[in-house]
C-alpha positions in Angstrom: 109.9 109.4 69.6 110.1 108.2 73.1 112.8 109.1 75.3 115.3 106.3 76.9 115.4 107.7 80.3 116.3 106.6 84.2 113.8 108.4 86.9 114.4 106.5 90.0 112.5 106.2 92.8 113.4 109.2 94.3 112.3 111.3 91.4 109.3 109.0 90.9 108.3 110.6 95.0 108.8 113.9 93.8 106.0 113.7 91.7 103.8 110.9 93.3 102.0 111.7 96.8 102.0 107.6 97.6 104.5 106.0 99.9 105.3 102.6 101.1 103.2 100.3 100.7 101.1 101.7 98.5 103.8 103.2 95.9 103.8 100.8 93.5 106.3 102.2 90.6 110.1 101.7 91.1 111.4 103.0 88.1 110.8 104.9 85.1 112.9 103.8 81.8 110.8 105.6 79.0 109.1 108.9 78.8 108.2 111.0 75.8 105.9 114.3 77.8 102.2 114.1 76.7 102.5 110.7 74.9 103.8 107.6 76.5 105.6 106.5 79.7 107.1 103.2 80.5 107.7 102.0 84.0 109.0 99.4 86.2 107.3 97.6 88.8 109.4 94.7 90.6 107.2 92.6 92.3 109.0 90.7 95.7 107.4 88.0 98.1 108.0 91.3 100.8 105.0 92.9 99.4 102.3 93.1 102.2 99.7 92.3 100.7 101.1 88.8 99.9 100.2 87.6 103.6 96.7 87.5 102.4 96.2 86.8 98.7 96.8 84.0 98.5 98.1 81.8 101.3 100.7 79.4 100.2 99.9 80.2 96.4 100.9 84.4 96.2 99.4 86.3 93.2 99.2 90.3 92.9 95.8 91.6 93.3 94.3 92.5 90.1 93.2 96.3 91.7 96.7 97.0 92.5 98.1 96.2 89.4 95.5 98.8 88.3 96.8 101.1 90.8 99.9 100.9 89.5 99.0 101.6 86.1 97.4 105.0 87.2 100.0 105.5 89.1 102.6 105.2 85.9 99.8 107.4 84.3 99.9 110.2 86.7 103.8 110.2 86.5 103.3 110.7 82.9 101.1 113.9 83.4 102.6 115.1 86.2 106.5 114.7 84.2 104.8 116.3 81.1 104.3 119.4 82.9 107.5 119.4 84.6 106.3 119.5 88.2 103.6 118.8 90.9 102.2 121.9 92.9 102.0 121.1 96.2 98.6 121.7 96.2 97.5 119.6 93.3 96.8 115.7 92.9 96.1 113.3 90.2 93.6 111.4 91.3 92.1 107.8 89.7 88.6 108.6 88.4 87.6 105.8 85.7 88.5 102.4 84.5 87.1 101.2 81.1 87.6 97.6 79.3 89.6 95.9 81.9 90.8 92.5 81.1 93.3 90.7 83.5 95.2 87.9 81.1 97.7 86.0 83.2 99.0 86.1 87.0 101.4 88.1 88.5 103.2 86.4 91.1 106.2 86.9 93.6 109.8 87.5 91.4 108.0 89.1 88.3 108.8 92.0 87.1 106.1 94.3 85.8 106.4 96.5 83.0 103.8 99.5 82.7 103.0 100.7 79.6 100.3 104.0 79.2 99.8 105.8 76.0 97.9 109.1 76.5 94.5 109.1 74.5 93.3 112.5 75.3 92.8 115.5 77.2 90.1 117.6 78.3 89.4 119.7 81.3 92.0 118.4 83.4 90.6 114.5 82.8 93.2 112.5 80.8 92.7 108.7 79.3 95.0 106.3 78.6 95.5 103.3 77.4 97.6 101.4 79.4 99.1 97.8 80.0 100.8 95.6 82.4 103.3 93.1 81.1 105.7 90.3 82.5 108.3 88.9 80.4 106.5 90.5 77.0 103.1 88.7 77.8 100.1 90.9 78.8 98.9 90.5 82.4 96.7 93.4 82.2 95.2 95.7 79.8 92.4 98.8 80.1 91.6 102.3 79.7 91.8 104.1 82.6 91.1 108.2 83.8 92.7 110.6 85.9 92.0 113.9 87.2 93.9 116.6 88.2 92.4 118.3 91.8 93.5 121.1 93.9 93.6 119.9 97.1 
C-alpha cells in the first residue's frame, strides 16, 4: 500500500545530484520503497528554458519532461534504499514506448507517476507517467543505472 508522504525539496537534494535548473521534482507526496513513487513538478513561465520553446506560445520540452520522470525514478530507488553514497549515481540509461499525449504549458502542474517493473544488476525499469489535471501528457518505460562514480 503506498505511503501518503511529504519529502520536500530539500530532502528531494539529498538524494538527487541535480540543481537548479535542471532539478526538475519539487515534491514528493507518495512513496511505497521498491514499488511506486509519486511526485510533483510545478511548472512556472520562470523556467529557463521557456525563452526558447516556444516564443510567444511556451510549452515544456517533451525530453525534460522525460528527465523528470527519471528523475522521480531515481528518487524512488535511491528512497528505497534509504540513502545515496556519495560516491554513487543513478544515471538515465533507456527509454522504451514513449508517447507524448497533450502539452504542458506554463501554470500546470505535473504529476509523476513510476511504478517499478524490475530489477537486475543494478538496472531498474519502470513504468512511468506524466499527468496534468488527471489527463496523461506523457507515458513510457524508462531505465536507470546505478554507477559508482
Amino acid at each position: 500500500m503506498s505511503e501518503a508522504v511529504s519529502i520536500d525539496v530539500r530532502e528531494i537534494m539529498r538524494c538527487l545530484p541535480h540543481r537548479y535548473p535542471f532539478l526538475l521534482v519539487d515534491k514528493v507526496t507518495e512513496f511505497e520503497a521498491n514499488v511506486r513513487v509519486k511526485a510533483i513538478k510545478n511548472v512556472t513561465i520562470n523556467e529557463p528554458f521557456f525563452m526558447g520553446h516556444f516564443d510567444g506560445y511556451p510549452v515544456m520540452p517533451g525530453v525534460l519532461i522525460i528527465e523528470a520522470l527519471a528523475q522521480a525514478a531515481g528518487i524512488l530507488s535511491i528512497k528505497s534504499v534509504g540513502e545515496r553514497p556519495e560516491n554513487e549515481l543513478y544515471f538515465f540509461v533507456g527509454i522504451d514506448n514513449a508517447r507524448f499525449k497533450r502539452q504542458v504549458v506554463p501554470g500546470d502542474q505535473l504529476t509523476l507517476e513510476i511504478e517499478q517493473v524490475a530489477v537486475k544488476r543494478g538496472i531498474a525499469k519502470y513504468n512511468a507517467r506524466a499527468l496534468v489535471d488527471g489527463q496523461v501528457a506523457c507515458e513510457a518505460q524508462i531505465m536507470c543505472a546505478k554507477r559508482e562514480v
